[in-house]
C-alpha positions as CSV (number, residue, x, y, z in Angstrom):
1,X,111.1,199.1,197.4
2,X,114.8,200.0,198.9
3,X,117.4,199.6,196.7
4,X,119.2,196.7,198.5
5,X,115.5,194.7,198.5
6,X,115.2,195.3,194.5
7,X,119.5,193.8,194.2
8,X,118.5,191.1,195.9
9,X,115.6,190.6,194.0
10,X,117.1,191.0,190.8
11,X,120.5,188.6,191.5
12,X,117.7,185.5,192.7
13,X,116.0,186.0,189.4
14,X,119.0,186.1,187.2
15,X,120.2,183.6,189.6
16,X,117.3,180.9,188.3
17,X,118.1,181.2,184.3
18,X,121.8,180.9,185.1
19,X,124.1,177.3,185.2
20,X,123.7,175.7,187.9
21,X,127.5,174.9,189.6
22,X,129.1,178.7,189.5
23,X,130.7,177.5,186.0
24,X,131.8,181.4,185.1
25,X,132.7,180.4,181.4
26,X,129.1,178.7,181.1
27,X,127.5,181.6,182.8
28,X,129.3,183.9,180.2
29,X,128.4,182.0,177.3
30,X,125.1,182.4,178.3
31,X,125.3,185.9,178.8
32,X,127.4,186.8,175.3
33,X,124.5,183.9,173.5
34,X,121.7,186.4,175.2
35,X,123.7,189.1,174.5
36,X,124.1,188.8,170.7
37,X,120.6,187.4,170.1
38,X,119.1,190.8,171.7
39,X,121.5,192.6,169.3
40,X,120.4,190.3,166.1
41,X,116.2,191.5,167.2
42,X,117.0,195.1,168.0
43,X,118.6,195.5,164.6
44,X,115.6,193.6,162.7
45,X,112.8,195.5,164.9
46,X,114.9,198.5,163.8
47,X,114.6,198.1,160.2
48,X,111.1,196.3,160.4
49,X,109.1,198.0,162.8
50,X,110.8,201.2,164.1
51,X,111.6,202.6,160.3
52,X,109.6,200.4,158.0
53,X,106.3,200.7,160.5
54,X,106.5,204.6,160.9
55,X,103.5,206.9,159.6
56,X,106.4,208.7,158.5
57,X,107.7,205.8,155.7
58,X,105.8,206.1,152.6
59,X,104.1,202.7,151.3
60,X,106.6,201.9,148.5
61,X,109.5,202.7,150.8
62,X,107.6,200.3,153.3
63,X,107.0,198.0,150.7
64,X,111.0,197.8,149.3
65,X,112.4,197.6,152.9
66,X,110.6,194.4,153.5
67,X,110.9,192.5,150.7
68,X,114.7,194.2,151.2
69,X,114.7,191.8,154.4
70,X,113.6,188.7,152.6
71,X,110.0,189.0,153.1
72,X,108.0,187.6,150.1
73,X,105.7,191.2,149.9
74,X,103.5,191.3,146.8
75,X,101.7,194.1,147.2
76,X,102.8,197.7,148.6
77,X,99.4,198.4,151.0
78,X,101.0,196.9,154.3
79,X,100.0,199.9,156.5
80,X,101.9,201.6,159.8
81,X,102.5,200.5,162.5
82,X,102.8,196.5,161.9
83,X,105.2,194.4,164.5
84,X,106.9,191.6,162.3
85,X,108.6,188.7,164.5
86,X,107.9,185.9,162.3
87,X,110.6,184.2,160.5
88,X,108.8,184.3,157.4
89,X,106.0,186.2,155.9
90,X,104.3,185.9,152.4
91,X,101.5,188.3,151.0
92,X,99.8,187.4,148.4
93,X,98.9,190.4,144.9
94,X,96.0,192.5,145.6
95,X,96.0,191.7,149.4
96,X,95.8,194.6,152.3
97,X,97.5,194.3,155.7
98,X,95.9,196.8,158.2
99,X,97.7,199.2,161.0
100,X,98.7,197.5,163.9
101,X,98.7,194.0,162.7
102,X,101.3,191.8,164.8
103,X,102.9,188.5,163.0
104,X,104.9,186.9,165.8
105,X,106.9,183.9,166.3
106,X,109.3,181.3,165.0
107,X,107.0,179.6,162.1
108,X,106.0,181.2,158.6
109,X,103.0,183.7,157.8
110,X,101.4,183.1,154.6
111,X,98.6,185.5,152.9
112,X,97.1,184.6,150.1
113,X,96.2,187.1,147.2
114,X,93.1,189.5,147.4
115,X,93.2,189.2,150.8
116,X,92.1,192.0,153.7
117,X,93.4,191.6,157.3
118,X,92.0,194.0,159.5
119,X,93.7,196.5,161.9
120,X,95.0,195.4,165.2
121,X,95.0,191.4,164.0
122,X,97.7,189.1,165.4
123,X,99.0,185.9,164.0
124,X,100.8,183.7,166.1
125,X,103.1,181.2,165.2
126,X,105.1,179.8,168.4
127,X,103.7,177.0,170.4
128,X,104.8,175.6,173.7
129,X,104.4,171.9,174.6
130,X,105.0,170.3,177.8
131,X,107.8,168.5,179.0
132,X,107.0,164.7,180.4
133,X,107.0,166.4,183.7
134,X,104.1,168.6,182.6
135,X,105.9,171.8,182.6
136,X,105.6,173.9,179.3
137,X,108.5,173.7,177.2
138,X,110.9,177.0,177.0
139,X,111.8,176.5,173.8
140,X,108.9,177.4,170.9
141,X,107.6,175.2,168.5
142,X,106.9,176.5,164.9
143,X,103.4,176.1,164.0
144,X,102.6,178.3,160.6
145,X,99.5,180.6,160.2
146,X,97.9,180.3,156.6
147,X,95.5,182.7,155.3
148,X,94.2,181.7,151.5
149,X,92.7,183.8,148.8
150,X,90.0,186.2,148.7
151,X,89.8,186.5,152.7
152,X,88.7,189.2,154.9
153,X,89.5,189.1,158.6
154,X,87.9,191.3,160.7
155,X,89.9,194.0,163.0
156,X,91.4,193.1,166.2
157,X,91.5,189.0,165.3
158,X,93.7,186.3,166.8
159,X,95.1,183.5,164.9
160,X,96.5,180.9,167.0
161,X,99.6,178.9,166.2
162,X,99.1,176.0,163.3
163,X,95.6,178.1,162.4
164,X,94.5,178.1,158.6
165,X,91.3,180.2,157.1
166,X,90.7,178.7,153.5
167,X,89.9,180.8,150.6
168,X,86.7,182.7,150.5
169,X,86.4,183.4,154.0
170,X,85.0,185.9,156.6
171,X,86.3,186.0,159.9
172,X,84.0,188.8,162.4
173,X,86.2,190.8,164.0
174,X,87.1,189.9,167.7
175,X,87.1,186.1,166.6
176,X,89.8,183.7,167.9
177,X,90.7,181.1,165.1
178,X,92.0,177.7,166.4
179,X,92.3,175.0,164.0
180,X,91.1,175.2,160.0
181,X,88.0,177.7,159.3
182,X,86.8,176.1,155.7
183,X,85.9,177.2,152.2
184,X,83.4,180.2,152.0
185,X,82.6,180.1,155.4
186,X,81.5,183.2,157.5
187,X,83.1,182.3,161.1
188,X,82.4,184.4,164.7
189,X,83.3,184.4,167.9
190,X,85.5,183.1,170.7
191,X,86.5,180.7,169.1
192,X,85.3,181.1,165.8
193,X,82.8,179.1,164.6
194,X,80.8,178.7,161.5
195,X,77.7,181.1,161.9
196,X,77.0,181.3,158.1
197,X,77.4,180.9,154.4
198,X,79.5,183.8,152.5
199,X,77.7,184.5,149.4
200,X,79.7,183.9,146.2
201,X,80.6,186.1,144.2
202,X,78.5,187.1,141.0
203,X,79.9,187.2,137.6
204,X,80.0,190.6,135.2
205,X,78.3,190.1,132.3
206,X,76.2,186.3,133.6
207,X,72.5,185.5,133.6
208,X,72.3,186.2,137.1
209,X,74.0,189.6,137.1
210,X,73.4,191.3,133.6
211,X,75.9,194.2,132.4
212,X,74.3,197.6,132.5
């Protein structure tokens, strides 16, 4: 593309997010609001993801940096390379955050305790309604993600805004969780749905499962 194409390109697309009117003290508030929100996220990403997320970080330094940052960490085995966007994240004792996991978004994360969340996972918090007009809304609408006790979600899962998995549940990897996946339920799919019981869990030392 010549140069002159891609300017004029570029000055109709900043063009459509501007003021309309040629206000220039409007248009620069806009750009200084822009301005210092991108320098608010780069510093975050750089303390949460760029340092915290590195191979290179051992897990207790990982651990102290994000509960450093206000993040309500219980346990130290949140592994590398995990993208943290939402506003606010709770992990639960015992529970394991895998590589690669991505928590985006405006709303709160909540893990509960003893819980595994496979690598690649994202958990999505922002949703986007539509205006009367039918258009989607620019501005995000917090919907929190909940995850209870003694869940495993398989790798590479999607949680959509406002989705909850009660306690005791297994979620197949690849799955797409809209809405509430309930107690002790096995859930697969796109989107998950119930496909079995989980079995529960014996007890050391009962009738059913005698010590050795």
């Amino acid at each position: 593309m010549p140069s002159s194409t891609w300017r004029d390109s570029w000055r109709q697309d900043l063009a459509s997010f501007l003021p309309s009117g040629g206000d220039q003290r409007a248009v620069a508030r806009l750009i200084a609001s822009w301005t210092r929100d991108d320098l608010v996220f780069a510093r975050d990403h750089l303390v949460r993801n760029a340092v915290a997320g590195s191979t290179l970080t051992p897990r207790f330094v990982r651990w102290f940096i994000y509960r450093a940052v206000g993040f309500d960490v219980q346990t130290p085995n949140i592994l590398e390379h995990c993208l943290f966007r939402a506003s606010s994240l709770s992990v639960g004792v015992g529970s394991c955050v895998g590589s690669g996991c991505h928590f985006e978004g405006v709303g709160a994360v909540s893990i509960g305790r003893s819980t595994f969340i496979g690598p690649g996972t994202m958990m999505l918090t922002s949703h986007h309604g539509n205006d009367p007009d039918g258009s989607v809304t620019a501005a995000p609408e917090p919907r929190p993600v909940v995850v209870g006790d003694d869940v495993w979600i398989g790798g590479r899962c999607l949680l959509v805004p406002g989705a909850v998995v009660e306690d005791n549940c297994v979620i197949g990897a690849g799955s797409v969780v809209v809405g509430r996946c309930e107690t002790g339920g096995v859930y697969a799919g796109v989107p998950a749905r119930r496909v079995a019981e989980r079995a529960e869990k014996a007890v050391v030392g009962s009738p059913e499962e005698p010590n050795a």
